[in-house]
Each structure stands twice: as structure tokens, then as C-alpha cells.
N, C-alpha and C positions, 0 to 999 in steps of 0.2 A: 402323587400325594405321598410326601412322607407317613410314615409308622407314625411319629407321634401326634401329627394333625390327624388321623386316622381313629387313631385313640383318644383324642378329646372329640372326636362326632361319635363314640361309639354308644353313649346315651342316648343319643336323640335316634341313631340307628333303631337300638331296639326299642323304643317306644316305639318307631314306627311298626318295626315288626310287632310289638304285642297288639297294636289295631288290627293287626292284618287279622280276616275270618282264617277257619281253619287250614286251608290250604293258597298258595298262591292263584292257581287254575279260579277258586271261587272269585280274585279279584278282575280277572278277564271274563269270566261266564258267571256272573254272581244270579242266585237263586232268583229267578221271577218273584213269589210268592213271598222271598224275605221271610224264609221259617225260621221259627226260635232253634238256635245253637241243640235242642234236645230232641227236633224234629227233623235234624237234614237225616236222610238216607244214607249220608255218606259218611255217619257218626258211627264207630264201631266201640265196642267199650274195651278195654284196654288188656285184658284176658288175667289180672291178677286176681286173687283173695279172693281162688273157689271155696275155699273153707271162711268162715269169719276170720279175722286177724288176730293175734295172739302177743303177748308183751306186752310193757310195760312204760310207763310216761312217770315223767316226775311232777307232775302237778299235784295231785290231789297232797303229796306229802309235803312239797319243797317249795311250789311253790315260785318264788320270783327269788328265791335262795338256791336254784340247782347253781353246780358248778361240776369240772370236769369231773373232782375227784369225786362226787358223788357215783358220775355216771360210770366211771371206768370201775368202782366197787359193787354198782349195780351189775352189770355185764360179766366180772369176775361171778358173783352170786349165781345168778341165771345159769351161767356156763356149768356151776358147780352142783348147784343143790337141790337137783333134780327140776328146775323148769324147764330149760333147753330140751330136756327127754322128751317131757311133756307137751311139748310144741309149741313156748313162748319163744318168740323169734326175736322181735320188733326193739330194741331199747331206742325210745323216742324222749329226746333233749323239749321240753313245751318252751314255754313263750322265755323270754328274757335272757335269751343266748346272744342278741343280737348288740355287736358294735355300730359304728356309723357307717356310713356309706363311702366308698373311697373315693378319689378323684374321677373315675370313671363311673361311678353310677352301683360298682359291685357290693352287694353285702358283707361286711367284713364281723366278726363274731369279741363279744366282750374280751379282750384281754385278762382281766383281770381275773376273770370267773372262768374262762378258758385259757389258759397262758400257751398251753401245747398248739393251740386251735384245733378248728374243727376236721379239717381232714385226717391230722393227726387220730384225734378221739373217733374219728370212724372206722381208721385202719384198726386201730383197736377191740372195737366191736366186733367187727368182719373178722380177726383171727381169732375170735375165740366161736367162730360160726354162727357168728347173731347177725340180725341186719340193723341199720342205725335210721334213726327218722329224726325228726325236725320239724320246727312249728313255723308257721307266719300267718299271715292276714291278709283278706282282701280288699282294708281299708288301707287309709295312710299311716295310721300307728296301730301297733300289736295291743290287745288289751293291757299290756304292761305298759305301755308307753313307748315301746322300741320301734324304731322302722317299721313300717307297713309294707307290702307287695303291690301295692296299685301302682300303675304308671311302669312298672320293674318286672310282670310276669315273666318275660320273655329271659331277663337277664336273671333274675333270682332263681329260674329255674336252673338256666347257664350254672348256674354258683353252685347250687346243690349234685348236683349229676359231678362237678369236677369234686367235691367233697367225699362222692360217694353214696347219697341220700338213697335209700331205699324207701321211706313213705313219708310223706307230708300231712301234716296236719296245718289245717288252714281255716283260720279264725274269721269272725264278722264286726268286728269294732271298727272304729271311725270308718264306718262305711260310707254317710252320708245318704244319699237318693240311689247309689248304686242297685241298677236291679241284681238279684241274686246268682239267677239261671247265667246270665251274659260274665257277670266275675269265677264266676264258677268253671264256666266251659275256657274262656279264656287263659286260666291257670292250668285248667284240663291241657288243653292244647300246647301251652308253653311246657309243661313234662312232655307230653308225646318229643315234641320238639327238642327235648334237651337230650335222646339216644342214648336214657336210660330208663328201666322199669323202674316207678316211681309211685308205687299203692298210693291214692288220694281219698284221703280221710277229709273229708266237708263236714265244718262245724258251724254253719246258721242257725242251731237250735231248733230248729223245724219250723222258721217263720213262714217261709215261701212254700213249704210243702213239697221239699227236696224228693220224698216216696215217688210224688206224680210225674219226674222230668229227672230225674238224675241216672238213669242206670247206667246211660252209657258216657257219662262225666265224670263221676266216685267212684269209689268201690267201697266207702261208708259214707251214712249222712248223719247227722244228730237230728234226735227227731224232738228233743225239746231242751230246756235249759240247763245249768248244770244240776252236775247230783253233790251232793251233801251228806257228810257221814250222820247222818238221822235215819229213823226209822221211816215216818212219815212225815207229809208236810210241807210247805212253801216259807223257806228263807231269805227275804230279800228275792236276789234273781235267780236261786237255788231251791233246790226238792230233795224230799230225802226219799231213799231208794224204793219205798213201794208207789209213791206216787207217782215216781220215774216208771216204772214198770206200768201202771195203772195207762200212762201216757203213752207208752209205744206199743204196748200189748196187741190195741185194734189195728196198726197198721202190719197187720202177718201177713197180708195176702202179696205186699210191696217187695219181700226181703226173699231172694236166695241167689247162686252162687254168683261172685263177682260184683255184690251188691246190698251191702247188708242197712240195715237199721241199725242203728246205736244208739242206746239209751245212756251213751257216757261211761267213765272209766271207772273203773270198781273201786269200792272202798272199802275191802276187805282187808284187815288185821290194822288200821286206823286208827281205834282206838273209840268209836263213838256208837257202837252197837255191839251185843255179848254175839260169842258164837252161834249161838243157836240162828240170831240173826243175819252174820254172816254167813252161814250154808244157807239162807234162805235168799239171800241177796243174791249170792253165785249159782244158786241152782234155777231162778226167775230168769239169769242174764243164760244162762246155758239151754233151756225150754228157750228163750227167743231167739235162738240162733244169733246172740249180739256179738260183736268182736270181746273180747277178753283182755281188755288191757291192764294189769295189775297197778295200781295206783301207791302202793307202801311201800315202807323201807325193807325192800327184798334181802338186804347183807343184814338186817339187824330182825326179821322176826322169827318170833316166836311158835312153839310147835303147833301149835289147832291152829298158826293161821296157814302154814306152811301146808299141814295136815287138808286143808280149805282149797286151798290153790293148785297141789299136787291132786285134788283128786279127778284120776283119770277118768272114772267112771262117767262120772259128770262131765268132764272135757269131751268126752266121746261122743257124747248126745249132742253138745254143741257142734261139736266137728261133723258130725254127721253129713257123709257127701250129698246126700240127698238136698240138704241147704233149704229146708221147708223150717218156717217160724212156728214154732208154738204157740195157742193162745188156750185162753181160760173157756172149758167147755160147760160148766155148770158153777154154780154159785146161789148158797144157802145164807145171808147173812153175814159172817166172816169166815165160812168155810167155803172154799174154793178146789175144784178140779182143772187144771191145764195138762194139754196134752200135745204130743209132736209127734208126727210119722217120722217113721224112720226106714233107711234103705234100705232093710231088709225085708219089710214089713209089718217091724215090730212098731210099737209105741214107748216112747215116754212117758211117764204121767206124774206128774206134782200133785199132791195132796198137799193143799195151804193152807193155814191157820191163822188170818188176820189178828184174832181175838186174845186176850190173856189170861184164858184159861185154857187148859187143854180139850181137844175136841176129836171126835169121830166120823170119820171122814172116808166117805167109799165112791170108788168109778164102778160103776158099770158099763160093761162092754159099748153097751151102745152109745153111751157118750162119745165112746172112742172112734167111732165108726167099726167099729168091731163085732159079727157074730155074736150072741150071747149065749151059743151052747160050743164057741171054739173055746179050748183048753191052751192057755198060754205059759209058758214058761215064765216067770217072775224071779227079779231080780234086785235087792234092795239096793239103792247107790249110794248111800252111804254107811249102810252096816255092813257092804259090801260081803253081800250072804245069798246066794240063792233059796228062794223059799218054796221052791216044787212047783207045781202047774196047778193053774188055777184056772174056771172058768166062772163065766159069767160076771165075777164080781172081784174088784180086792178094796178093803177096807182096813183100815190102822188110826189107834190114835195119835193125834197129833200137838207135837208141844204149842204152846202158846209162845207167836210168830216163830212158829217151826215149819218145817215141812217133811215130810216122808216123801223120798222121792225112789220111781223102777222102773226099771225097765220089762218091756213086755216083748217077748217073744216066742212065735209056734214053734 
């Protein structure tokens, strides 16, 4: 067979390959029992993102307007202005990158809005020590309109691995009757497949109940719809950040290393909440142990939001190897206590303030699972002040939608 009769069957090749189950062996010995893609045995999960993920996507700012030089100024930023220190890794290109499809079936990338392309814009990424990601769907078109991945897993993995792709994000529009679990592992499989490390970020919104059947297919899921720069609330098919939190909060017991919960990508320095709500926003996503993807225009902000997203203190508790979620241990009306073990022993603790006035707002040890006559070490995380050893109790007021957040240690 000639090369280029070869290359016009190489479409139909890989769709055949993307039916194939996980391995060739399962189409000679295929399962008796016919278990769901999240029950074989023989599913290992992929060994990335023991920590939640870190960096940054162009949606929440850009929108269906990114373009290269966006991202090569993001990536310059990162590299520079103290996030790369901080452990934002990721610069992820979202939806509306995509060209047509070539003669052979391969994804090819907007000219217009990429002109260098994409291999180019990742070699870029990669020397300035960041890793590059990338969006698509496991419908036939992207929320934006562009190419979909269905029918193409095998080959659109192909695509990214020779690009360079370090993590995926992968949408759920024109999905159709698609079940979720089966598109999911399928894409799963097609990265294993493509012989390179490819984090898989799954973005179904939390229809399926991705917590229950995904550990060893993602290594994030979205656990509801998008977030919205609002404080609270349902806009359209949007929430604004506390009801997001309100939403992924109960599923703590689902999330830790290689496996996280996302409640969506941050919408700090935006534009649609004052700081005070911002620390409250990042310190809720930091207590859930959620990936950290910064969502604003990183080369153009400003100090308290830079001030927001540099802060380690707070990164730390997210990062926390231990990879145990926080959730809310008490709640008075709009005062709230959340709390997070930590690898050392220590706790976290969020003192929250729903309400708009300010308010008084105390943990007690034993909310924490904590002795009530041990003495802890206290540490403010954002006045970043140690406050001497405390036992049994700590208390502070709190701004209205603020929070006070410390760390606790013997």
C-alpha cells in the first residue's frame, strides 16, 4: 500500500482505534461481566496532580477573543511576577483555538488568532518553565462552536502530545445521548495512548456525578456549572462564587491526591467583587483543596489582586500534601466555621461571614477534632502575623463577606 493511500485510511484507522476498550488483550478476553470503564481492575489512574493544579486559563477574561499574543504575555507574566515561584504551572489556551480539521482527520489551530501555531506557542510556554494546556469536547462541537473530539479521541490526542500538551481540559456540549463515564474514559485512554503525561481536567458540570466513578479517569472534575464574577446567586447557566462553594463543599470526602473537585476557575482581580471578597473567594477555593486556576489578565493586574494570588500562605494550605478537602464545621445563620487537616497535624480554619455587617465568629477545638485543653500555635494567613498559642478557642471579627483565615499548629 502506498503512503498516501495509507493516509487517506488514516481516519477511519483511528476511529476504529478510539472504539477499541482500553487495551487491545480486552478485545481478545473482553470482561464477562461488561463493567463500566471506572470498575475494570485493570484501570490505574494516571499518577499526575498529587497537589490540586495551579495556573491559569483564558476564559473567565478572554473569553472566545484569546489569541497567541495574549497567551505568550500571560506566560512572560507568570514566568516574571512571582506566580511561577508560587507554583502556577499550567497556562491553558480554553475553547476557540481551534481551525478545521485537515485532509486527514487532524485538528489544525485558528490561523488567525494563532498565526505562529500551536506547537510554536508551547515551545514558548515550556522555556520559560511553564507547562501548556488546551481545551476541547467530548461532543461534535466545542461550546464555542469549533470542532468537537468525538469520533477523533484517539487522533486529537495524537495532535496534542506532538504539540506538546501537558493538560486537557475537555468540555460537555453537543454531546447528545452520550453517556458521560464511557466519553470520558475513552479520552482518558486516548492520552494514556498518545506517550505523554497529559493531566485531564473533566468539565461535565457535575451532571453524572463524576466524585462517584472518576478517580482513576481525571485528575479534576467540575462538580457544577460555571462560576460567575458575582458574589452569590444563579445566572442563567452560571453561579456566583459562594453558591459554587455552597455546591462542592459537601463532596470533601470525594477529593484528594491525583483527584481533585473543582468548583471552576477563579475569578479573582475580574472586576465584579471588591477585595475583601476576593480573599474570600480564594481562601473557600484554597480550604477545598480545588485546583487554582487563575482566570484574569495576569500581565495587566493590579496590586491587592496580585497581593490575592501571591499569597503563599494560603497556597500552602491548598497544596497541602496531605490532599484532604475542607468543609464547613459549624454554622450560626451567616457565620460559618470551615476547617482542613493538615500534614502536619495542624488545621486550617476559615472563619466566614456571609452577612453585611461585620460579625464574631469563634472555632472551638472541638469543632476541629481537636483536644480542647491542647495549646496551638496560631497563625493569621493573611495579616500574615503569628498570634502566640492559643488553646481551646480562637475568635476574631469578621468583615462583612470577609474572612479571617489560620492556620493551627502544636
Amino acid at each position: 500500500m502506498s503512503k498516501k493511500s495509507l493516509l487517506r485510511m488514516l481516519p477511519a484507522i483511528v476511529l476504529l482505534h478510539a472504539a477499541l476498550p482500553v487495551s487491545a488483550q480486552e478485545v481478545l478476553d473482553p470482561d464477562p461481566n461488561t463493567l463500566a470503564p471506572s470498575k475494570d481492575p485493570r484501570r490505574t489512574a494516571n499518577g499526575l496532580a498529587q497537589t490540586p493544579p495551579m495556573g491559569w486559563n483564558s476564559w473567565n477574561k478572554f473569553a472566545c477573543k484569546v489569541d497567541e499574543a495574549t497567551v505568550r504575555a500571560t506566560a512572560d507574566a507568570i514566568a516574571t511576577n512571582g506566580m511561577k515561584d508560587a507554583g502556577y504551572r499550567y497556562v491553558v489556551v480554553d475553547d476557540c483555538w481551534h481551525g478545521s480539521r485537515d485532509a486527514n482527520g487532524f485538528i489544525t489551530e485558528d490561523k488567525t488568532r494563532f498565526p505562529g501555531g500551536l506547537k510554536a506557542l508551547s515551545d514558548y510556554v515550556h522555556a520559560k518553565g511553564l507547562k501548556f494546556g488546551i481545551y476541547s469536547d467530548a461532543g461534535t462541537k466545542t461550546c464555542g462552536g469549533r470542532p468537537g473530539s468525538q469520533g477523533y479521541e484517539y487522533q486529537d490526542a495524537l495532535q496534542y502530545a506532538r504539540w506538546g500538551v501537558d493538560y486537557l481540559k475537555y468540555d460537555w456540549c453537543s454531546t447528545g445521548v452520550r453517556n458521560a463515564e464511557e466519553a470520558y474514559a475513552l479520552m482518558s485512554d486516548a492520552l494514556r495512548a498518545s506517550g505523554r503525561d497529559i493531566l485531564f481536567s473533566m468539565c461535565e458540570w457535575g451532571n453524572s456525578k463524576p466524585w462517584l466513578w472518576a478517580s482513576k479517569i481525571g485528575n479534576m472534575w467540575r462538580t457544577t456549572g460555571d462560576i460567575t464574577d458575582k458574589w452569590q446567586g444563579k445566572y442563567n447557566y452560571s453561579w456566583g462564587v459562594v453558591s459554587i462553594a455552597d455546591m462542592n463543599e459537601p463532596l470533601w470526602p470525594y477529593a484528594g491526591p491525583g483527584h481533585w473537585n473543582d468548583p471552576d476557575m477563579l475569578e479573582v482581580g475580574n472586576g465584579g467583587l471588591t477585595d475583601t471578597e476576593y480573599r474570600s473567594h480564594f481562601s473557600l477555593w484554597a480550604m477545598m483543596a480545588a485546583p487554582l486556576i487563575a482566570g484574569n489578565d495576569v500581565a495587566n493586574m493590579d496590586a491587592a489582586t496580585r497581593a490575592i494570588l501571591l499569597n503563599t500562605d494560603v497556597i500552602a494550605v491548598d497544596q497541602d500534601p496531605a490532599g484532604m478537602q475542607g468543609h464547613r464545621v459549624w454554622k450560626d445563620g451567616d457565620r460559618e466555621v470551615w476547617s482542613k487537616p493538615l500534614s502536619d497535624g495542624g488545621r486550617a480554619v476559615l472563619l466566614f461571614n456571609r452577612g453585611d455587617a461585620p460579625a464574631t465568629i469563634g472555632a472551638d477545638w472541638t469543632m476541629l477534632g481537636l483536644p480542647r485543653s491542647v495549646r496551638m500555635q496560631v497563625r493569621d494567613l493573611w495579616a500574615h502575623k503569628d498570634l502566640g498559642k492559643r488553646a481551646g478557642r480562637y475568635e476574631a471579627t469578621v468583615a462583612p463577606h470577609g474572612v479571617v483565615m489560620v492556620r493551627l499548629k502544636s
